[in-house]
C-alpha positions in Angstrom: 10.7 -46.3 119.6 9.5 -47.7 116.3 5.7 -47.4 115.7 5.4 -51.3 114.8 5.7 -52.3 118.3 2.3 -50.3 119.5 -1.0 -50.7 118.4 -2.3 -47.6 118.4 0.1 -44.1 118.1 0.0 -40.8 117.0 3.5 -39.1 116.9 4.4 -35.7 114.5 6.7 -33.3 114.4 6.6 -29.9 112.7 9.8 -30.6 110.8 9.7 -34.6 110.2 5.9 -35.2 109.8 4.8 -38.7 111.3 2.3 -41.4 112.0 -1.3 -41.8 112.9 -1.6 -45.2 113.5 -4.6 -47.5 115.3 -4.5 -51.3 114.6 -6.3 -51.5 111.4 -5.0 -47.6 109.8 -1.9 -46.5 108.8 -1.7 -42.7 108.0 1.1 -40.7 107.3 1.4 -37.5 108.6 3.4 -34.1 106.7 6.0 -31.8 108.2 4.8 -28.0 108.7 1.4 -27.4 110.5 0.0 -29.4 112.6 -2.9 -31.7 112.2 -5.9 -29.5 113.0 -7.1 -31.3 115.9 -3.5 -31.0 117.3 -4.2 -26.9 116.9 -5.6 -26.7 120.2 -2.2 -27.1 121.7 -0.4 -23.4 121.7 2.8 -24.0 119.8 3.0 -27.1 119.2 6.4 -28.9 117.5 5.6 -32.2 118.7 3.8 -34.7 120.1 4.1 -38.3 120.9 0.8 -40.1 122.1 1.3 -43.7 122.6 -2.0 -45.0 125.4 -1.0 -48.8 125.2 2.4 -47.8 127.4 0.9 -44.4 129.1 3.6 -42.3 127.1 2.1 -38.8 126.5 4.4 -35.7 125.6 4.5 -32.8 123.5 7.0 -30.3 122.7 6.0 -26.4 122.1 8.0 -23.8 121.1 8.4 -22.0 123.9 8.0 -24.5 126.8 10.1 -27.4 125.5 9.1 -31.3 126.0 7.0 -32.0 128.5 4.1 -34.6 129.8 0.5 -34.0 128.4 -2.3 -32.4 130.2 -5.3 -34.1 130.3 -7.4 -31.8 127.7 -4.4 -32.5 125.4 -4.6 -36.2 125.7 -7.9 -36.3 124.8 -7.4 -33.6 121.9 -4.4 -36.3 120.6 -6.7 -39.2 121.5 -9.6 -37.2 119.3 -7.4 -36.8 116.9 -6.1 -40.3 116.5 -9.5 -41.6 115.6 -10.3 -38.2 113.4 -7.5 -38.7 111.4 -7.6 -42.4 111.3 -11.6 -42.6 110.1 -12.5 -43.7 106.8 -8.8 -44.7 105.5 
């Protein structure tokens, strides 16, 4: 899915890096660690968070992909805006 079609997305991956994206900010995000507002997710490899199309998964090391839970949509919906403020 390419991130022009969504208004508002946040998708990373430990070893391709990725997007934060709401309709007015663009920010790129780096392979390696996660974001730290993504930390609160154990494990985390990857997530894609797109709330325009109710499209929430993660991946984690040991659990593979899989849908959000709640507390980890609003910890990618936190950090959407977090790393989207003051671009």
């Amino acid at each position: 899915m390419s991130d022009e079609f969504y208004p508002q997305r946040l998708r990373w991956s430990s070893d391709r890096g990725g997007i934060a994206k709401t309709p007015t900010k663009q920010v790129r995000l780096s392979p390696g660690e996660p974001p730290q507002q993504l930390q609160v997710i154990p494990d985390i490899e990857f997530i894609d968070y797109i709330p325009a199309i109710h499209l929430y998964r993660v991946r984690t090391k040991f659990h593979g992909e899989r849908d959000m839970e709640d507390h980890e949509i609003g910890a990618a919906r936190e950090a959407l805006q977090a790393l989207t403020e003051g671009v």
